[in-house]
Phi, psi and omega in degrees: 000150204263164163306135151292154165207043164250191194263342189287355191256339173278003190248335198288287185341317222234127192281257158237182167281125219270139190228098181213184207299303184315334204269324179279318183293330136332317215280336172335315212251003189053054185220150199239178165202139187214134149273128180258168169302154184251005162281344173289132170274157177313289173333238235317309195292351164270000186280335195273331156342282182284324195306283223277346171255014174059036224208194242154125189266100153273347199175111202245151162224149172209158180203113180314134155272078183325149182292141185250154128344090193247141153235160194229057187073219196291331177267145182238157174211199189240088182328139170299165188262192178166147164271144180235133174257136161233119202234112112336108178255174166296179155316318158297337195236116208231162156238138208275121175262342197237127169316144164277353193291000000 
């Protein structure tokens, strides 16, 4: 995948915050998990990471998430497939994922 290079194709990368018991107990330690596009590579995802929070990259993992099974009663389907970032920031810097109210 080539770089992008306007900025909206940098706000596009990145879907949303994979938000689960691991992932909040993670965020303690400053590390984040976002599903992303699956043609991106670590570079665009970190170019889009300081684009769209403002925030400084230390250490990106990414991993294909297999499409999994689902069943609905008599019927099965399929869960989407999806990349998955485990994104590490510096010390200084964090992301607010949660309203404060």
């Amino acid at each position: 995948m080539i770089l992008p290079n306007n900025t909206r194709s940098l706000l596009e990368i990145i879907k949303h915050p994979i938000i689960t018991d691991k992932t909040t107990k993670a965020i303690e330690d400053n590390i984040y998990c976002f599903a992303v596009e699956r043609k991106a590579n670590k570079t665009i995802i970190k170019q889009a990471v300081e684009y769209t929070f403002n925030v400084k990259v230390k250490k990106i993992n990414t991993l294909n998430k297999p499409p999994k099974k689902k069943k609905m009663g008599k019927f099965q389907g399929r869960v989407k497939q999806y990349k998955k970032a485990i994104i590490q920031l510096h010390n200084e810097y964090t992301i607010n994922l949660f309203n404060e109210n």
